[in-house]
FIKOL-35076 format. One record per residue: x negated, y negated, z of N, C-alpha, C in turn; residue in three letters; residue number from 1; chain. Coordinates in steps of 0.2 Angstrom, whole numbers, plus 2048, in hexadecimal, padded with zeros to 3 digits. Example, Ala and Ser with C-alpha at 12.3 -4.5 7.8 and 13.67 -1.06 7.14 Angstrom:
<recs>
7BE|81C|827|7C2|816|827|7BE|810|827|Ala|1|A
7C0|80B|823|7BC|805|824|7C0|800|827|Ser|2|A
</recs>
This chain:
<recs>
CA3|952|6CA|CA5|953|6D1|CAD|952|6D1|Unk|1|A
CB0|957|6D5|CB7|955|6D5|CB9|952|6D7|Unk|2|A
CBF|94E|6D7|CC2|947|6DC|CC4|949|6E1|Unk|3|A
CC2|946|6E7|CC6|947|6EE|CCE|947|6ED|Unk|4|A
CD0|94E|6F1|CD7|94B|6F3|CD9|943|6F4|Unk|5|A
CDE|941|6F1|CDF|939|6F2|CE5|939|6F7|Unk|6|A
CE6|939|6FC|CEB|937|704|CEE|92E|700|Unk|7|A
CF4|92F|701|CF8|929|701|CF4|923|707|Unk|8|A
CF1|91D|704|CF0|919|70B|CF8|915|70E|Unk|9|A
CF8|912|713|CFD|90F|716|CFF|907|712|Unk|10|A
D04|908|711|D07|902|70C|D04|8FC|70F|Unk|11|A
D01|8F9|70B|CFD|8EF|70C|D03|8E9|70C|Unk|12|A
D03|8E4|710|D06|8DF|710|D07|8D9|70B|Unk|13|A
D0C|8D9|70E|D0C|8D7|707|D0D|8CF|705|Unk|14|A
D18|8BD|623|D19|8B8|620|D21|8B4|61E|Unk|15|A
D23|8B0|61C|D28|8B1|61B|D2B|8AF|615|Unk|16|A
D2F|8B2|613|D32|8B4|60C|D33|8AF|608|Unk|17|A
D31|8B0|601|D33|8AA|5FD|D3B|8A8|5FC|Unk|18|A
D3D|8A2|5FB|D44|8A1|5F9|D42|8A0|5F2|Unk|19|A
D4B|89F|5F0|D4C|89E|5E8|D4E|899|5E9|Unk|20|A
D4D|893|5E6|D4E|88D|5E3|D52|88E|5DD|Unk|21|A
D5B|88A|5DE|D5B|889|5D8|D5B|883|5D5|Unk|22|A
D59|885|5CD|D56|87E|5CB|D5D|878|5CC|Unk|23|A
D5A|872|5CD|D5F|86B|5CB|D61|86A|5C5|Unk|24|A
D5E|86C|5C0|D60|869|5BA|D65|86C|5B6|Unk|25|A
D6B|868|5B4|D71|86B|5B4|D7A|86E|5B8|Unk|26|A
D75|86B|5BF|D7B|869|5C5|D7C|864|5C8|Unk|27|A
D82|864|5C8|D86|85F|5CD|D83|85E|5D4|Unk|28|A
D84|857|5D9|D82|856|5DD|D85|85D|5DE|Unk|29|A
D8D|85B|5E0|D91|85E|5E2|D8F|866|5E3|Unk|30|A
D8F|86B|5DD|D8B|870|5E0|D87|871|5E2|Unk|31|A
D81|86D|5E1|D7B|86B|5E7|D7B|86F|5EB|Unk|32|A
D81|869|5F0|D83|86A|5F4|D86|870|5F7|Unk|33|A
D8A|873|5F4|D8E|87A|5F6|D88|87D|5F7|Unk|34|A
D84|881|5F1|D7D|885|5F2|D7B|883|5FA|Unk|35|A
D78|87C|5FA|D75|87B|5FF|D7A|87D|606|Unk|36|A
D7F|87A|607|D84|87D|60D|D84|884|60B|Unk|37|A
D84|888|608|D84|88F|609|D81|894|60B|Unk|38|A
D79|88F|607|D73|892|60C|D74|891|614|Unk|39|A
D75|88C|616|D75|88B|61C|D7A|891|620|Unk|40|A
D80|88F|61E|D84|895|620|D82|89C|622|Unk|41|A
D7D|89E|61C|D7B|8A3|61E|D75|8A5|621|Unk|42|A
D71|8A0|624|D6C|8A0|627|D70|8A2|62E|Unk|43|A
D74|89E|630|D78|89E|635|D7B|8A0|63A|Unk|44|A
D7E|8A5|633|D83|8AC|634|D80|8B2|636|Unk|45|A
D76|8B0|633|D72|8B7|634|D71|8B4|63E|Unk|46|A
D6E|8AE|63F|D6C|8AE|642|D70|8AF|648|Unk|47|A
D78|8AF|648|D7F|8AF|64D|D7D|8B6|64E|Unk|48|A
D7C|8BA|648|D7D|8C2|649|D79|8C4|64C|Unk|49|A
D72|8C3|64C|D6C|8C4|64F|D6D|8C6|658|Unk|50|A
D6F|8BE|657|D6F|8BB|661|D76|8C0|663|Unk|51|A
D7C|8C5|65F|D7F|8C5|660|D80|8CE|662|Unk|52|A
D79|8CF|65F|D79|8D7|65E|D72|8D5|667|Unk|53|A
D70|8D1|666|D6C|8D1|66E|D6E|8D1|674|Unk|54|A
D73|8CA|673|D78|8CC|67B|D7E|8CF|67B|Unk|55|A
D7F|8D4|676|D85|8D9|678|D81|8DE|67C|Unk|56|A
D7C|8DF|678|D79|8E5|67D|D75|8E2|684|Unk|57|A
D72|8DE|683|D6E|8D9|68B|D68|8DB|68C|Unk|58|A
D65|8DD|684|D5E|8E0|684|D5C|8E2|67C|Unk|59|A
D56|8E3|67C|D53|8E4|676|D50|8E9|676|Unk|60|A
D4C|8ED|671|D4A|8F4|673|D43|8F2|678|Unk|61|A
D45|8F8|67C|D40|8F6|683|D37|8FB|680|Unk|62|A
D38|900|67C|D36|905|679|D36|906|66F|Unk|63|A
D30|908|66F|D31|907|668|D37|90D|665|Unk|64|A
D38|90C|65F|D41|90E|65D|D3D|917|65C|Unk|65|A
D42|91C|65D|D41|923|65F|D3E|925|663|Unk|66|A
D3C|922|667|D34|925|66C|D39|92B|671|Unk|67|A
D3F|926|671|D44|92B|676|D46|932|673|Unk|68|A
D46|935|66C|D49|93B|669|D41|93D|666|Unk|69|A
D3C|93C|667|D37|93F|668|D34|941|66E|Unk|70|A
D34|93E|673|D35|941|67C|D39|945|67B|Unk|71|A
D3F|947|67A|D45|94D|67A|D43|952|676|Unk|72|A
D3F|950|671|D3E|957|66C|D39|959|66F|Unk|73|A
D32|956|672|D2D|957|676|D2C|95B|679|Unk|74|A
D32|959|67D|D35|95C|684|D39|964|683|Unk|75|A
D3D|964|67F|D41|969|67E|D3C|96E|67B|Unk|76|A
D38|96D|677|D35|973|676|D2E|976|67A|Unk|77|A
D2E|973|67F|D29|972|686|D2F|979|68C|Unk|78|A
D34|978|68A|D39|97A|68F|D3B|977|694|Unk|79|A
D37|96F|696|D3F|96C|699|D45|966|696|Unk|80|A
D46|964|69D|D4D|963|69C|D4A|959|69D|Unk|81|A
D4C|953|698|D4E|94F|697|D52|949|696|Unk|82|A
D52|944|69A|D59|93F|69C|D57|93A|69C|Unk|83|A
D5A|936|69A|D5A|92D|69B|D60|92B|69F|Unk|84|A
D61|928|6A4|D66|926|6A6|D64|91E|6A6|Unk|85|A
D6B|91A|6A9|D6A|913|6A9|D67|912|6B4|Unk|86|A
D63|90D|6B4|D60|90C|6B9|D64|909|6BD|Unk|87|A
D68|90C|6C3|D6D|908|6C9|D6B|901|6CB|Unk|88|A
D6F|8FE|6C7|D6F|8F5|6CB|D6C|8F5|6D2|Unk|89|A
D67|8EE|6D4|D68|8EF|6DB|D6D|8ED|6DF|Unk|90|A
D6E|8EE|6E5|D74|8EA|6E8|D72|8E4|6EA|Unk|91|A
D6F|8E1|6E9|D6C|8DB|6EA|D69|8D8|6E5|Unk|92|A
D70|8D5|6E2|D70|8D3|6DA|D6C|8CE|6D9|Unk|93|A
D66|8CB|6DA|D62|8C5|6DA|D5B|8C8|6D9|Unk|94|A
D57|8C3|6D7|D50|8C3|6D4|D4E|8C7|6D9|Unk|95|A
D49|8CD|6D8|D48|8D1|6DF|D4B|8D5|6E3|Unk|96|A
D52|8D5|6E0|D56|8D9|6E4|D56|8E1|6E4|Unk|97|A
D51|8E4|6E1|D50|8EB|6E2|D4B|8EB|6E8|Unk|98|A
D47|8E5|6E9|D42|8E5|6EF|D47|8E5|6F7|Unk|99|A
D4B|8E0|6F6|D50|8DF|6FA|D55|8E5|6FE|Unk|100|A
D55|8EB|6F8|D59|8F1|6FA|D54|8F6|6FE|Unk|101|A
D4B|8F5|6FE|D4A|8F7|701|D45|8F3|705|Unk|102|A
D48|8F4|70D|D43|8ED|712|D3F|8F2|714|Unk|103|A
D3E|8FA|713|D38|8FE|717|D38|902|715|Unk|104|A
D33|908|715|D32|90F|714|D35|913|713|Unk|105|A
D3B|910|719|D40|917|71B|D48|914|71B|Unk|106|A
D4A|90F|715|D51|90F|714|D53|912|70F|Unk|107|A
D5A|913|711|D5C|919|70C|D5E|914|706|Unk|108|A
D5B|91A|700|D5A|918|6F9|D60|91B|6F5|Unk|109|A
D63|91A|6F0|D67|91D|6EB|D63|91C|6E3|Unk|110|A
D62|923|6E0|D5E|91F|6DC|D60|924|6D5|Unk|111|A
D64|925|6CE|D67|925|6C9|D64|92E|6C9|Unk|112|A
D5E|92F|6CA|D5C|934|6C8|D57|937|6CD|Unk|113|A
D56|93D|6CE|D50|941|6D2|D4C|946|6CF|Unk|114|A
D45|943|6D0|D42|93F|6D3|D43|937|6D0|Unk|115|A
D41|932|6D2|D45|92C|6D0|D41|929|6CA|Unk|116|A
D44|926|6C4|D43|922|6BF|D44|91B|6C1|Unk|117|A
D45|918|6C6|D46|911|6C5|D4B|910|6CA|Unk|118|A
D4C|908|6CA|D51|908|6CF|D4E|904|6D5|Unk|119|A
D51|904|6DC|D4F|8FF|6E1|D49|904|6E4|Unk|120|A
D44|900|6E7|D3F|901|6EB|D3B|8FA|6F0|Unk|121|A
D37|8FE|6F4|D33|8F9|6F6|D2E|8F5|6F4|Unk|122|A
D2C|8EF|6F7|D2B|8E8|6F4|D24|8EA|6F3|Unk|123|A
D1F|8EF|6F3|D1B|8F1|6F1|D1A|8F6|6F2|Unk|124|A
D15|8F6|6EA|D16|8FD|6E5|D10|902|6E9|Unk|125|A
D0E|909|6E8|D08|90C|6E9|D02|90A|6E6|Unk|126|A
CFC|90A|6E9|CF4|90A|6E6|CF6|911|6E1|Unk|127|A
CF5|90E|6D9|CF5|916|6D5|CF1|918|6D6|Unk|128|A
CF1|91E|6D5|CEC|923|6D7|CF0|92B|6D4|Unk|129|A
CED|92F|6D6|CEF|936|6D5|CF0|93A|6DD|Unk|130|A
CF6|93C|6E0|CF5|93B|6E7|CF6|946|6EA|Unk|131|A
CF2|947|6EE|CF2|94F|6F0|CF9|94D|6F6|Unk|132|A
CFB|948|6F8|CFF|949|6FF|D06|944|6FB|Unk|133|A
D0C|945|6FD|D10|941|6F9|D11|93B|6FA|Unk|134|A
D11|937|6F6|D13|92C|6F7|D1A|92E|6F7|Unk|135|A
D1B|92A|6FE|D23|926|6FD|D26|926|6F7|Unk|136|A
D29|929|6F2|D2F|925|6ED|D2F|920|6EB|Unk|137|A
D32|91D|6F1|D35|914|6F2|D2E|912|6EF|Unk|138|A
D27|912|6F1|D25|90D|6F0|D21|90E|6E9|Unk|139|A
D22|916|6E5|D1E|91A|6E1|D26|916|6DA|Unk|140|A
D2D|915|6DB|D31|911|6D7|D2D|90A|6D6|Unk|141|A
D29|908|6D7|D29|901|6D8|D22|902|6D4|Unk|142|A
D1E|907|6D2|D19|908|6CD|D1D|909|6C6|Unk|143|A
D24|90D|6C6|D25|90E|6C0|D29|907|6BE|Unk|144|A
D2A|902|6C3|D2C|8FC|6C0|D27|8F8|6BC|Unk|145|A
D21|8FA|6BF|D1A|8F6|6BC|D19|8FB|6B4|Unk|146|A
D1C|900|6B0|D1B|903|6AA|D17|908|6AE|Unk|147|A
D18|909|6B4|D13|912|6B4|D18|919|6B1|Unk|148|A
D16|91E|6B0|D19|924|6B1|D16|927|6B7|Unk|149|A
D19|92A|6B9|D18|92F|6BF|D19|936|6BC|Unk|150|A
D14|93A|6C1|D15|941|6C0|D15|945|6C6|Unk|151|A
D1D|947|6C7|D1E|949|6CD|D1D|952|6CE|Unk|152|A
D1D|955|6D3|D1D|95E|6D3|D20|95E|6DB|Unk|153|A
D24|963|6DC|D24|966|6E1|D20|96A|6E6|Unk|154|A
D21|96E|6EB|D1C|970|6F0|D1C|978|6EE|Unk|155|A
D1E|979|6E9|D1E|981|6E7|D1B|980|6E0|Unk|156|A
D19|97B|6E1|D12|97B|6D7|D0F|97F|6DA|Unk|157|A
D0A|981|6D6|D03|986|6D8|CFE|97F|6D7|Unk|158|A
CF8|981|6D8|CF2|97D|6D9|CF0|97D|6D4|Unk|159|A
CF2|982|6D0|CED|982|6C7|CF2|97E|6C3|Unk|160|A
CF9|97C|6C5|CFB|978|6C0|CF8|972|6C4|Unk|161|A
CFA|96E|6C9|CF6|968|6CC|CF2|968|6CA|Unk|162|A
CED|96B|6C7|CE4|969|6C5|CE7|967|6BF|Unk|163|A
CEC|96B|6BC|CED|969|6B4|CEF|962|6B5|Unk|164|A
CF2|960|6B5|CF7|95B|6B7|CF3|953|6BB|Unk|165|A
CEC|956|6C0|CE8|952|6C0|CE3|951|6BB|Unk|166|A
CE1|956|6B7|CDD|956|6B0|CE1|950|6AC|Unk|167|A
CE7|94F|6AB|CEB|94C|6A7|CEB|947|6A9|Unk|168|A
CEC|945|6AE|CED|93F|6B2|CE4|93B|6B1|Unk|169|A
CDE|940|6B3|CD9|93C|6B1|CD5|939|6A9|Unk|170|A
CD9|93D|6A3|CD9|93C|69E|CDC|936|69A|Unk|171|A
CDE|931|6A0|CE2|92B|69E|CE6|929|6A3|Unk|172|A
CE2|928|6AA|CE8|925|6B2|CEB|91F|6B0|Unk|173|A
CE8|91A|6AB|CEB|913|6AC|CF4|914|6AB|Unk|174|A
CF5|910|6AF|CFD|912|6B1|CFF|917|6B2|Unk|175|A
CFC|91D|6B4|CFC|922|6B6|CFD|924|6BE|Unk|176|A
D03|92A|6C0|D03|929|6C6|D05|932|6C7|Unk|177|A
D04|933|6CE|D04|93C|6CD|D06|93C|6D7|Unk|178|A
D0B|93F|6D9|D0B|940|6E2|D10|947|6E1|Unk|179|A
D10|94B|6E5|D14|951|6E5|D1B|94B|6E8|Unk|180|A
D21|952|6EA|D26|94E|6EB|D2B|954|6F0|Unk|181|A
D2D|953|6F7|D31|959|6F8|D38|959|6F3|Unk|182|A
D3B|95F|6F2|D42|961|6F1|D43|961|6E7|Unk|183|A
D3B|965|6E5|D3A|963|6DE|D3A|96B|6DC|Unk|184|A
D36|96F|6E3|D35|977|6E0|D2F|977|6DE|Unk|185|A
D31|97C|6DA|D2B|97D|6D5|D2A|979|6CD|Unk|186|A
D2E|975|6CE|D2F|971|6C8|D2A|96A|6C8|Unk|187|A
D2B|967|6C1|D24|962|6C0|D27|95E|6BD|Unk|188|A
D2A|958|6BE|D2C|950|6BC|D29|94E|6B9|Unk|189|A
D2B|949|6B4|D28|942|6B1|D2D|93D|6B1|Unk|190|A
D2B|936|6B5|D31|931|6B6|D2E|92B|6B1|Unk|191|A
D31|928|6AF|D31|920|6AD|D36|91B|6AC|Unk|192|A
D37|916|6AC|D3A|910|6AC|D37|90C|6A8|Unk|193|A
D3C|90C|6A1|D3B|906|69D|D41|900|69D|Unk|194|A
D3E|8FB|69B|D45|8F4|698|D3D|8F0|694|Unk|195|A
D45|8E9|695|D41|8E4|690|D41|8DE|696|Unk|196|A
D3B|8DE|697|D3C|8D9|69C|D3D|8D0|699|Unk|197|A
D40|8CF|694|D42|8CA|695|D4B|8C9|694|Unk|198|A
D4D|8CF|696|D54|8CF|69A|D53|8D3|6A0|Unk|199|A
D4E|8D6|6A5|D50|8D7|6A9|D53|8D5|6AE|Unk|200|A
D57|8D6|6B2|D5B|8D2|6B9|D60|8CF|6B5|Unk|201|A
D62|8CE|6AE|D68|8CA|6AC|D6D|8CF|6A9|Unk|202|A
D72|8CD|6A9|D7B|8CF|6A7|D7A|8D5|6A9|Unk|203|A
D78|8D8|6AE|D76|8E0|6B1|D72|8E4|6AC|Unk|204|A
D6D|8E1|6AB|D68|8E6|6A7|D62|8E9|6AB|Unk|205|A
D62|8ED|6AC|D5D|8EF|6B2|D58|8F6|6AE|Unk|206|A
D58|8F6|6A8|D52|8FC|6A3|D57|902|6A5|Unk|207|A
D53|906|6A3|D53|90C|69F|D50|914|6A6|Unk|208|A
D54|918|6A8|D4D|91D|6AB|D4C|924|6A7|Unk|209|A
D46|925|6A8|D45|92C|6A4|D43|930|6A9|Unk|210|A
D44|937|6A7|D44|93D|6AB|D42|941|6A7|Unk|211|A
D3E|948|6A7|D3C|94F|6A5|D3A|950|6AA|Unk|212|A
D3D|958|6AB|D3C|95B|6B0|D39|964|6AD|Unk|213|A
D33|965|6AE|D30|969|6AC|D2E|972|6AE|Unk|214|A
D2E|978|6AB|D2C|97A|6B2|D27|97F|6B2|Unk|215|A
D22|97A|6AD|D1B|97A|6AD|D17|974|6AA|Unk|216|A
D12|974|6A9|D0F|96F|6A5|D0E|970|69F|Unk|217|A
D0F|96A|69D|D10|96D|692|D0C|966|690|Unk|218|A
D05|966|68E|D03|95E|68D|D04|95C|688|Unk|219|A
D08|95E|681|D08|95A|67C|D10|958|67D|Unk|220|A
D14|95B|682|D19|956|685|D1A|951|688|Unk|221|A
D15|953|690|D11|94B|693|D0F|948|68F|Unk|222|A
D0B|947|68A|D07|944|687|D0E|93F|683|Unk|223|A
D11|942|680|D19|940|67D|D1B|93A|683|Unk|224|A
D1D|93E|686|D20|939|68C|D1B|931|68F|Unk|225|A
D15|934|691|D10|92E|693|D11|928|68E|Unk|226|A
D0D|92B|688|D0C|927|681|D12|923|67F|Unk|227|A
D1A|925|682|D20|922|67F|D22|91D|685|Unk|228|A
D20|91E|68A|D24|91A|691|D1E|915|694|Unk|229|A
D19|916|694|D14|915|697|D12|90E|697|Unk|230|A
D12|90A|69B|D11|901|69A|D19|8FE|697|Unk|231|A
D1D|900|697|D26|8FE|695|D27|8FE|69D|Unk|232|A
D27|8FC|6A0|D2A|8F9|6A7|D2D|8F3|6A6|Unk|233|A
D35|8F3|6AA|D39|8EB|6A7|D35|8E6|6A8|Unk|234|A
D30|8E8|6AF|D2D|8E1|6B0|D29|8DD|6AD|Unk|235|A
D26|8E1|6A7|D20|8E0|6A3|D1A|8DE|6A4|Unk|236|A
D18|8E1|6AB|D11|8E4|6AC|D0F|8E5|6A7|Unk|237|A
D07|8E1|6A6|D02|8E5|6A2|D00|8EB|6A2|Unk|238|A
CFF|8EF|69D|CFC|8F7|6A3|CF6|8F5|6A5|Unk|239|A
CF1|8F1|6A2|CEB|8EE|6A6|CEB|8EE|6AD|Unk|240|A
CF0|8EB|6AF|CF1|8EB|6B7|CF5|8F1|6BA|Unk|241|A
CF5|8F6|6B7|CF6|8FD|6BA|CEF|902|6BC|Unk|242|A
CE9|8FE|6BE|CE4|902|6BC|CE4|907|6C5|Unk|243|A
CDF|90B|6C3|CE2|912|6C7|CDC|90D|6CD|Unk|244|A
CDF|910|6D4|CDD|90C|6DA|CDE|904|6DC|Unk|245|A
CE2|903|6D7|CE5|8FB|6D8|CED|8FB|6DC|Unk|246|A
CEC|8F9|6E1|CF4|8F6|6E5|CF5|8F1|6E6|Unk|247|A
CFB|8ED|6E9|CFA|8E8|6EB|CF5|8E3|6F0|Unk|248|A
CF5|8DE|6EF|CEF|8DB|6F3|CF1|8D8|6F8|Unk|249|A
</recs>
């Protein structure tokens, strides 16, 4: 049976390696001792380096290593066009403060890229779902902070891509999110937001956004995209809790 059109509802209130030993027999305390200070030395020098290659950059990989130049290769031979930019700080630099940029449905938003990857939204996200009428943005940003992908279209898609697109969508909805969008065309989105949520909100580290802008549907590209972004939200939401017809309570 086919799925009802889904109408947006009204936003809810809210081991380790062996060492070498060397032998005693034969040495001075005194060298002992150097050996032994030098190991030390060099434990220490790994460990300075470690902490030092972490907080210069104010993050760790949010994503596994290349998932980003296979989304690009994916993409380009698909024929669209993909971008990562970095996610706009909120102006409200404090725990929460991308909530605080938006107090309702209808203020005006700034947001890195269009359709949006990340960035400031309202203080609750949309019930996911697959939707025929378009969700607010602001509150559709606020899923891809919980590790959703979105997949956006404009109001000149045809209806035989939209069925593809929902086919795809029901083949794996968890964290999975679908609303048309005006000012797209004929054109078809994929948003997501990654980081590492145990630097987000710190030294300005606010993740990652991803973009492909497509201008058909190509599924072993989505399929790239989903499979590489999907559940990497800075906030680190489990995708377990992105299950399809869950919103806030």
């Amino acid at each position: 049976m086919a799925k009802k059109p889904r109408t947006p509802p009204p936003p809810r209130k809210v081991q380790a390696p062996k060492q070498r030993h060397v032998p005693r027999q034969g040495m001075d305390s005194a060298r002992r001792r150097q050996v032994l200070f030098g190991g030390v030395a060099a434990v220490v020098v790994g460990v300075v380096i470690a902490l030092v290659a972490v907080f210069a950059t104010g993050k760790s990989s949010d994503v596994k290593s290349g998932s980003n130049q296979k989304v690009a290769s994916a993409m380009a031979a698909a024929g669209c066009t993909y971008v990562t930019k970095t996610v706009l700080p909120p102006i409200h630099k404090v725990p929460s403060g991308y909530h605080l940029d938006v107090p309702n449905l209808t203020s005006v938003v700034k947001w890195s890229t269009f359709p949006p990857s990340g960035g400031s939204h309202y203080q609750l996200w949309a019930v996911w779902g697959f939707y025929t009428q378009p969700v607010n943005p602001r509150q559709v940003v606020h899923n891809l902070e919980h590790g959703g992908v979105v997949m956006w279209w404009g109001p000149k898609v045809s209806q035989g891509t939209i069925d593809k697109l929902q086919k795809f969508y029901d083949g794996s909805p968890t964290g999975m999110f679908g609303t048309p969008i005006a000012g797209l065309g004929n054109k078809i989105a994929l948003t997501a937001w990654t980081g590492d949520p145990t630097h987000y909100y710190q030294n300005g580290y606010y993740g990652t956004g991803h973009l492909a802008t497509c201008p058909k549907f190509d599924e072993k590209a989505f399929t790239a995209f989903r499979d590489a972004f999907r559940g990497h939200g800075p906030e680190g939401i489990p995708l377990s809790s992105d299950q399809e017809g869950t919103g806030p309570s």
